[in-house]
MIVO-573233 format. One line per field, with one value per atom (N, C-alpha, C): residue number from 1; chain; x, y, z. Coordinates in nm, 2 decimals, padded with zeros to 4 digits. Example, Ala and Ser with C-alpha at 12.3 -4.5 7.8 and 13.67 -1.06 7.14 Angstrom:
<rs>
seq [1; 1; 1; 2; 2; 2]
mol [A; A; A; A; A; A]
px [01.32; 01.23; 01.32; 01.28; 01.37; 01.29]
py [-00.57; -00.45; -00.33; -00.22; -00.11; 00.00]
pz [00.78; 00.78; 00.78; 00.71; 00.71; 00.79]
</rs>
This chain:
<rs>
seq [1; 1; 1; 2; 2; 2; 3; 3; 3; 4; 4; 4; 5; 5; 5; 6; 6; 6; 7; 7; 7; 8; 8; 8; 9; 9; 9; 10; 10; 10; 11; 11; 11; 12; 12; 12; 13; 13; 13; 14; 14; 14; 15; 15; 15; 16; 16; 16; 17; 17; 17; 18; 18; 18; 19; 19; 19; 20; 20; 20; 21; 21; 21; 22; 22; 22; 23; 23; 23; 24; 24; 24; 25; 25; 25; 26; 26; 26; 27; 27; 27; 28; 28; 28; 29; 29; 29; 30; 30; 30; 31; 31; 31; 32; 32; 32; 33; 33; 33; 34; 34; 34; 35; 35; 35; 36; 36; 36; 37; 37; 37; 38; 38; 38; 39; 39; 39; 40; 40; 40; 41; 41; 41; 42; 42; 42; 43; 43; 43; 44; 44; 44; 45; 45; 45; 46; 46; 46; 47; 47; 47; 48; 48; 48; 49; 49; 49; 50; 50; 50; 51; 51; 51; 52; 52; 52; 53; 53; 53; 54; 54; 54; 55; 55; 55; 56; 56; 56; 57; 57; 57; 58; 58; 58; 59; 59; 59; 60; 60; 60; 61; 61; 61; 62; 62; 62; 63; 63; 63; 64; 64; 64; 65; 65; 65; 66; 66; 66; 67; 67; 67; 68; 68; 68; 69; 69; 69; 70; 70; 70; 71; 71; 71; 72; 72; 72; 73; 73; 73; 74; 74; 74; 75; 75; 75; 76; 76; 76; 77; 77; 77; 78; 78; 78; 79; 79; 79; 80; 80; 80; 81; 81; 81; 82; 82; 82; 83; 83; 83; 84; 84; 84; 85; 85; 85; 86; 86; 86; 87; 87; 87; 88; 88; 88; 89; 89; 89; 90; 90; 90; 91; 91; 91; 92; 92; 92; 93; 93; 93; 94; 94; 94; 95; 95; 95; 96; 96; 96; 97; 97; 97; 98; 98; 98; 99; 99; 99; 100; 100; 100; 101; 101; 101; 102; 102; 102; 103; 103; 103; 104; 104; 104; 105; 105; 105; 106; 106; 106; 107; 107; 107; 108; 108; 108; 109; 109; 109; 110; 110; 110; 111; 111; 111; 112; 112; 112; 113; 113; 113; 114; 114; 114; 115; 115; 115; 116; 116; 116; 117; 117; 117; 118; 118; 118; 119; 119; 119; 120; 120; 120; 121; 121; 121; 122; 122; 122; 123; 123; 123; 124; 124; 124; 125; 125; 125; 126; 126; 126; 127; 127; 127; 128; 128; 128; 129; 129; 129; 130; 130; 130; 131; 131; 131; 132; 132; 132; 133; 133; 133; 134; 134; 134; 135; 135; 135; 136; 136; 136; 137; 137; 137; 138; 138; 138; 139; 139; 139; 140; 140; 140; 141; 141; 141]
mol [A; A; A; A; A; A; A; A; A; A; A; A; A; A; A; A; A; A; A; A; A; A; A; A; A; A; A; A; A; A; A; A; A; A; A; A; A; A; A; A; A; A; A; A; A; A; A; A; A; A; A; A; A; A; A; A; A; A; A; A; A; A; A; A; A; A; A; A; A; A; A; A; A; A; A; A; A; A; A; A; A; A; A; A; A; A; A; A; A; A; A; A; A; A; A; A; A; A; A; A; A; A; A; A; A; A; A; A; A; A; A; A; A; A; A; A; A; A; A; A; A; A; A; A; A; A; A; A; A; A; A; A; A; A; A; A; A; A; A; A; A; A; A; A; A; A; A; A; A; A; A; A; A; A; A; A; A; A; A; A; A; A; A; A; A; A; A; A; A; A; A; A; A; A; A; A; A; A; A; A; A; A; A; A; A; A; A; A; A; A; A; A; A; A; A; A; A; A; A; A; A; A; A; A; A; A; A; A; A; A; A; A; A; A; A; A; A; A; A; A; A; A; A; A; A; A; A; A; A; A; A; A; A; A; A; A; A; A; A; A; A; A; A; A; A; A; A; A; A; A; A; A; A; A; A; A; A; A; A; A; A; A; A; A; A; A; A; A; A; A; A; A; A; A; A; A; A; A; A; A; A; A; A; A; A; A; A; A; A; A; A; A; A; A; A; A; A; A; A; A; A; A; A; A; A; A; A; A; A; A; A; A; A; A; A; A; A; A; A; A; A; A; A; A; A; A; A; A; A; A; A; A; A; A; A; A; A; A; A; A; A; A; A; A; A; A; A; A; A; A; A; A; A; A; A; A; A; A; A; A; A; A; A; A; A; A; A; A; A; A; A; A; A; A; A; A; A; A; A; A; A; A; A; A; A; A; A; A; A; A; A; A; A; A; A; A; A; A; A; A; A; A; A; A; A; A; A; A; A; A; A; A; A; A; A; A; A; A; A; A; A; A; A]
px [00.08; 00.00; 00.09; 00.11; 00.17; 00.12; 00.14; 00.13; 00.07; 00.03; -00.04; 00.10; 00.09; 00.23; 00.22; 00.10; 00.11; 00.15; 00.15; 00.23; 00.36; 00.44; 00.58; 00.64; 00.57; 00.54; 00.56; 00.46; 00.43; 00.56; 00.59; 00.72; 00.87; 00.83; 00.97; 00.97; 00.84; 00.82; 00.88; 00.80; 00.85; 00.99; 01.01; 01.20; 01.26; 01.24; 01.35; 01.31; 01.16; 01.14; 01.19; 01.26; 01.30; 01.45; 01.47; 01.62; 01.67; 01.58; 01.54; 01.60; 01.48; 01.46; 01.60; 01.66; 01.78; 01.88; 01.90; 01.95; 01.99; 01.86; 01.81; 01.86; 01.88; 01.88; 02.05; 02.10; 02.23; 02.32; 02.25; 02.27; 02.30; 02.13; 02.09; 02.21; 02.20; 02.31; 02.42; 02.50; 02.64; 02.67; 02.55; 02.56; 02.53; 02.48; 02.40; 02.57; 02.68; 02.79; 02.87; 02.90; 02.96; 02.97; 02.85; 02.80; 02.87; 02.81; 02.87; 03.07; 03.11; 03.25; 03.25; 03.21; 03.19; 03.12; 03.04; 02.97; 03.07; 03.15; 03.21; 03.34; 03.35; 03.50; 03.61; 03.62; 03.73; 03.79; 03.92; 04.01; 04.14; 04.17; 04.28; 04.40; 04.50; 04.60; 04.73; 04.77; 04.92; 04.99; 05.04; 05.06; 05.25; 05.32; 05.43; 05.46; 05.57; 05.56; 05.55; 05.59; 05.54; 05.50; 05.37; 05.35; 05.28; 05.31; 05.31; 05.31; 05.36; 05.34; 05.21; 05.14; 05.03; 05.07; 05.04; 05.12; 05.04; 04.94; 04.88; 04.94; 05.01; 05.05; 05.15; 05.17; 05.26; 05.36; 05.39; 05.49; 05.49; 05.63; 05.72; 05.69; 05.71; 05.75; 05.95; 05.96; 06.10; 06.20; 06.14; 06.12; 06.16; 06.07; 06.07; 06.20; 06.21; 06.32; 06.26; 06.34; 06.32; 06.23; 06.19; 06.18; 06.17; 06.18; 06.16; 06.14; 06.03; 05.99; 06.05; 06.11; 06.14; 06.16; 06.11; 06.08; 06.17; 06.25; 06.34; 06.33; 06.34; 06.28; 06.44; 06.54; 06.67; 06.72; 06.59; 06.66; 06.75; 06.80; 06.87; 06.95; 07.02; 07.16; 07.19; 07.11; 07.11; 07.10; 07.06; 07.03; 07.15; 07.11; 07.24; 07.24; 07.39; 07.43; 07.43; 07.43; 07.41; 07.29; 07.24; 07.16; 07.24; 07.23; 07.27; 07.13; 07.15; 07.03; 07.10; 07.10; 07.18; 07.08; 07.14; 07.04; 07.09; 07.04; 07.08; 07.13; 07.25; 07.30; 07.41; 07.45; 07.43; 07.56; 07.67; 07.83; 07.82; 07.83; 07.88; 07.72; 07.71; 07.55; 07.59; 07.49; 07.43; 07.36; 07.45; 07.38; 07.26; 07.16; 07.02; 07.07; 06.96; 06.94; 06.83; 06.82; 06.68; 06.60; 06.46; 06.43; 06.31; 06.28; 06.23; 06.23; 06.19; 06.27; 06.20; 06.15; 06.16; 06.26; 06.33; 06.46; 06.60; 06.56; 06.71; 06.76; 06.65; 06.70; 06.71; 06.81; 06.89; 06.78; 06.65; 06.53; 06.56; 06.60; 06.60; 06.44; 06.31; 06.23; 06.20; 06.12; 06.08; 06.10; 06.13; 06.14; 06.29; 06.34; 06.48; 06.48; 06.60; 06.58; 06.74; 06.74; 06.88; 06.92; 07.03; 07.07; 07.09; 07.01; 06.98; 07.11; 07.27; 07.39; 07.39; 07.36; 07.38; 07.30; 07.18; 07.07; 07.09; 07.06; 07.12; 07.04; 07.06; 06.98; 06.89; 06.75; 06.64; 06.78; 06.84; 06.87; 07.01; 07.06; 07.13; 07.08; 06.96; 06.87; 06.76; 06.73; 06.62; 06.72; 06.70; 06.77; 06.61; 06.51; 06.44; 06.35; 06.43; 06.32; 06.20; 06.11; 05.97; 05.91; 05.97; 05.93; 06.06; 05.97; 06.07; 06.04; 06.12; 06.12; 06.28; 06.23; 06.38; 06.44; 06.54; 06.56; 06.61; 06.66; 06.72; 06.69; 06.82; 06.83; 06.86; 06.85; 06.88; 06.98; 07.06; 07.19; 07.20; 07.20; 07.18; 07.35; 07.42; 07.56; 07.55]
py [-00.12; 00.00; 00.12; 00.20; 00.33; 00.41; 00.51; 00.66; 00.72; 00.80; 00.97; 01.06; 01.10; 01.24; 01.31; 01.38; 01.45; 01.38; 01.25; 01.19; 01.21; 01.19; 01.23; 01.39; 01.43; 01.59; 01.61; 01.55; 01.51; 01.45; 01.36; 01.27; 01.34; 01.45; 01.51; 01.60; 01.69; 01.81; 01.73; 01.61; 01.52; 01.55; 01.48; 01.44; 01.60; 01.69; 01.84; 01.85; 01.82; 01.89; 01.82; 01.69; 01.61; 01.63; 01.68; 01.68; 01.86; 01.95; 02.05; 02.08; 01.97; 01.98; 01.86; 01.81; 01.75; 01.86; 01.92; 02.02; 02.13; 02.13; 02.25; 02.16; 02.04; 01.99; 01.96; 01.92; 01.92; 02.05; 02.16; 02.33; 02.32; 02.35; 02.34; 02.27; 02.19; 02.09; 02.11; 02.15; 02.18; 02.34; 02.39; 02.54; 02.54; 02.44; 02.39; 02.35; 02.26; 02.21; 02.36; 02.46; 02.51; 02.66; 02.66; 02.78; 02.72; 02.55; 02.53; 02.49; 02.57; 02.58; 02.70; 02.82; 02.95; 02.97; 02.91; 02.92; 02.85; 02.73; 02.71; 02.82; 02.90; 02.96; 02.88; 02.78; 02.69; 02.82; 02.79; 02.85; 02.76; 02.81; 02.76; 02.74; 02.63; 02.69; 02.74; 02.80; 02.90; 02.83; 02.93; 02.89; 02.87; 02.86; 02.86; 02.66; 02.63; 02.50; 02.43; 02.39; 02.29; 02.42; 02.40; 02.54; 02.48; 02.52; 02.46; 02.60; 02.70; 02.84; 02.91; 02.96; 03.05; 03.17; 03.19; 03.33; 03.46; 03.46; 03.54; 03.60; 03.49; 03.49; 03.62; 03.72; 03.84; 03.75; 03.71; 03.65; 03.54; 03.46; 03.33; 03.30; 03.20; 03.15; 03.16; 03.23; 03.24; 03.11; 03.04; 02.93; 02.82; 02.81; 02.69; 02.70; 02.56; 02.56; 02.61; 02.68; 02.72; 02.59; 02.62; 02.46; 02.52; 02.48; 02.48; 02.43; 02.42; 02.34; 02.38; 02.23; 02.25; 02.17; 02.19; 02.12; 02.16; 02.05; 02.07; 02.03; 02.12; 02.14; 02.14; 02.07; 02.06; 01.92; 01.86; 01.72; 01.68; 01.83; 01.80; 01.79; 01.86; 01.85; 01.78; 01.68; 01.61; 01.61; 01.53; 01.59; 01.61; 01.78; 01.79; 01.68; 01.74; 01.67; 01.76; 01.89; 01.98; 02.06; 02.11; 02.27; 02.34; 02.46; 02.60; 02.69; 02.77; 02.90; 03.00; 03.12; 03.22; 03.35; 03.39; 03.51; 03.65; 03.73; 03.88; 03.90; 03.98; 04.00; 03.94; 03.81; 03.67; 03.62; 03.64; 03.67; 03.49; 03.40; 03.28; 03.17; 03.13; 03.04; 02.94; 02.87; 02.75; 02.65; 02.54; 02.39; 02.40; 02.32; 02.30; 02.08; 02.08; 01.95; 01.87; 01.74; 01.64; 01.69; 01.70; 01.69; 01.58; 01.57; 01.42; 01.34; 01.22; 01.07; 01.14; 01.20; 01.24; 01.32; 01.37; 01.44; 01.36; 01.28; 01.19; 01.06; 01.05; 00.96; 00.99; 01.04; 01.10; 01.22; 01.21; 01.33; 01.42; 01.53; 01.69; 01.72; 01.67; 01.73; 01.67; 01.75; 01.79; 01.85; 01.86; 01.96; 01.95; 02.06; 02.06; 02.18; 02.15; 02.25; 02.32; 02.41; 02.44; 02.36; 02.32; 02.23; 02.35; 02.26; 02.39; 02.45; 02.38; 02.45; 02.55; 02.58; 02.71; 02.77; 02.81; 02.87; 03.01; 03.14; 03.26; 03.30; 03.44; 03.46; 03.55; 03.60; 03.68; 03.84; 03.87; 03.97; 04.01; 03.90; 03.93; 03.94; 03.92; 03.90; 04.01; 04.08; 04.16; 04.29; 04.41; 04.56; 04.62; 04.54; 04.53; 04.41; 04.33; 04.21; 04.21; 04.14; 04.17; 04.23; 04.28; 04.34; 04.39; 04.32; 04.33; 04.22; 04.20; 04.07; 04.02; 03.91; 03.83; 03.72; 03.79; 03.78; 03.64; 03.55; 03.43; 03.41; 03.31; 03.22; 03.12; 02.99; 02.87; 02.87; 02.75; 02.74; 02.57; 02.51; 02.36; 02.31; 02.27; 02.21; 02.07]
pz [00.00; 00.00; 00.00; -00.07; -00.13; -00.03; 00.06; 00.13; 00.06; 00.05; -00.03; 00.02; -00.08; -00.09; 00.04; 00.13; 00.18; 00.36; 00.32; 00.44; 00.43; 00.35; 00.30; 00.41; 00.35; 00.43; 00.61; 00.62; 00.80; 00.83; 00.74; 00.86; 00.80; 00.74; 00.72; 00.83; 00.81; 00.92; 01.08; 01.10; 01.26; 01.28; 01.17; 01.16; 01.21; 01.14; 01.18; 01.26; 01.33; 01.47; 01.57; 01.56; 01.65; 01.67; 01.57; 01.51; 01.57; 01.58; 01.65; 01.80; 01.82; 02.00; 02.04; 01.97; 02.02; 02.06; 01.95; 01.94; 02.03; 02.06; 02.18; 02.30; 02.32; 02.48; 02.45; 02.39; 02.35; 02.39; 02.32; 02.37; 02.53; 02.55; 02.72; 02.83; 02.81; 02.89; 02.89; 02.76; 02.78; 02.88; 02.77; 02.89; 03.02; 03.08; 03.26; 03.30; 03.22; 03.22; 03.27; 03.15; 03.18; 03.28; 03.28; 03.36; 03.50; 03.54; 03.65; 03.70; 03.62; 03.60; 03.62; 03.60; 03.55; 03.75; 03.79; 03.89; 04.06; 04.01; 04.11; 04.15; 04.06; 04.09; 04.03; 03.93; 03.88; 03.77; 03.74; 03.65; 03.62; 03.48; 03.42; 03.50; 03.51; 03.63; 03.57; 03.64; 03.61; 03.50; 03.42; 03.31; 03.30; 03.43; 03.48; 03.44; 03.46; 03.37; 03.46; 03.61; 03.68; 03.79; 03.86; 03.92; 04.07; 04.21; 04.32; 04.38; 04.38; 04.44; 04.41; 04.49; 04.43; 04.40; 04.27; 04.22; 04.24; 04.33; 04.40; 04.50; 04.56; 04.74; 04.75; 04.83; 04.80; 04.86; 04.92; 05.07; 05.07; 05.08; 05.06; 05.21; 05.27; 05.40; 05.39; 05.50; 05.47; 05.55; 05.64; 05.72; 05.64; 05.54; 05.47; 05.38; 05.29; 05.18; 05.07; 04.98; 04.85; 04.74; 04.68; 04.61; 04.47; 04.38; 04.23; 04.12; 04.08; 03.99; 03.88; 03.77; 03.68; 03.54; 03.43; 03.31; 03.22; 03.17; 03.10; 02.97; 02.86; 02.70; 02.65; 02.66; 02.59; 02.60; 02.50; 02.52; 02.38; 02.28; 02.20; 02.23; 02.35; 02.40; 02.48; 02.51; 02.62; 02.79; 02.86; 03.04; 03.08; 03.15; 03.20; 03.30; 03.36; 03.51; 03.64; 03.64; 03.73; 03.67; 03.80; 03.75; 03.86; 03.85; 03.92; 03.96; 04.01; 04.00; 04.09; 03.99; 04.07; 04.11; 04.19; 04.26; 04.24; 04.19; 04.18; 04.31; 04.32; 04.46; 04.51; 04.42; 04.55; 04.42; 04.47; 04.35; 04.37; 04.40; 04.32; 04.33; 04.22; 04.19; 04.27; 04.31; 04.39; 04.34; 04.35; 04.32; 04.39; 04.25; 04.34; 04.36; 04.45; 04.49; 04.44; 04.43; 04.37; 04.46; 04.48; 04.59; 04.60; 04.46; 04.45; 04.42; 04.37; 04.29; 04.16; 04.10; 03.98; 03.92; 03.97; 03.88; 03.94; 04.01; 04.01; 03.92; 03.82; 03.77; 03.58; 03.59; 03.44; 03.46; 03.43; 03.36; 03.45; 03.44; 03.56; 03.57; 03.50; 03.51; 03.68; 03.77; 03.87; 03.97; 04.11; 04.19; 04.22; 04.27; 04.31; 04.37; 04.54; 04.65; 04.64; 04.74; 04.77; 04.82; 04.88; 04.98; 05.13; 05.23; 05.34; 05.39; 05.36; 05.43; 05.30; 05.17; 05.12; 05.09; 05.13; 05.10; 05.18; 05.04; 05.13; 05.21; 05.26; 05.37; 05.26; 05.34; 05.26; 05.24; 05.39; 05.35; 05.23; 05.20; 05.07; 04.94; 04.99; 04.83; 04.80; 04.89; 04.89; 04.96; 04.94; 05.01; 05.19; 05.13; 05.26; 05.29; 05.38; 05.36; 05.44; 05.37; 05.37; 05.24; 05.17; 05.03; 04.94; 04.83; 04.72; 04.65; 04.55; 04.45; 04.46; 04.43; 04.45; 04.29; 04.22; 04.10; 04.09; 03.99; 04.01; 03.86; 03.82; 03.66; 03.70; 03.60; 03.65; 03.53; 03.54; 03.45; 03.47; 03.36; 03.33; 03.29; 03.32; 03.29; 03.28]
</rs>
């Protein structure tokens, strides 16, 4: 039994409108998704390459050890064997230390500390401590 043309019609009209309202709830939901991203306070994180400091925070703990994250992008030249990091102020650079089992084995990527017998004091590094910025380069050998 053959349809009449104007059924043809009807189940096309169904089809977009179904195809429509998918559409619309597809929309709906992602935006319910992202608003609640937008709603909890979530953000992108620091765009620093391994990042563990809040780059908001005005003030270091001076107490604690230095620590520093670090990702190393020179695998044409191969891993070094030392890193350094020198301090504006501060006349001869300072071996850093593993501080985790991730940079002790060949990869330098991960944290590495001062070692606590040479870590300078705040006041060789700052002209008033409590404020200021405290400059530093790292140097890979």
């Amino acid at each position: 039994m053959a349809l009449p043309e104007s059924w043809f019609g009807v189940v096309r009209k169904l089809v977009y409108k179904m195809t429509d309202n998918r559409i619309a709830l597809v929309f709906a939901i992602s935006f319910a998704v992202s608003a609640l991203f937008l709603l909890s306070g979530a953000e992108a994180s620091p765009s620093l390459n391994t990042a563990f400091q809040d780059p908001e925070a005005l003030r270091v703990d001076g107490d604690t050890p230095m620590l520093f994250g670090i990702t190393y992008t020179g695998e044409d030249w191969g891993w070094p064997e030392s890193i350094t990091i020198s301090f504006d102020g501060v006349e001869n650079p300072v071996a850093l230390e593993c501080w985790d089992s991730g940079c002790d084995s060949g990869d330098p990527d991960g944290f590495w500390r001062i070692g606590e017998t040479f870590e300078p004091d705040a006041s060789a590094l700052v002209a008033n401590v409590g404020d200021g910025e405290i400059s530093y380069r790292f140097t890979a050998f």
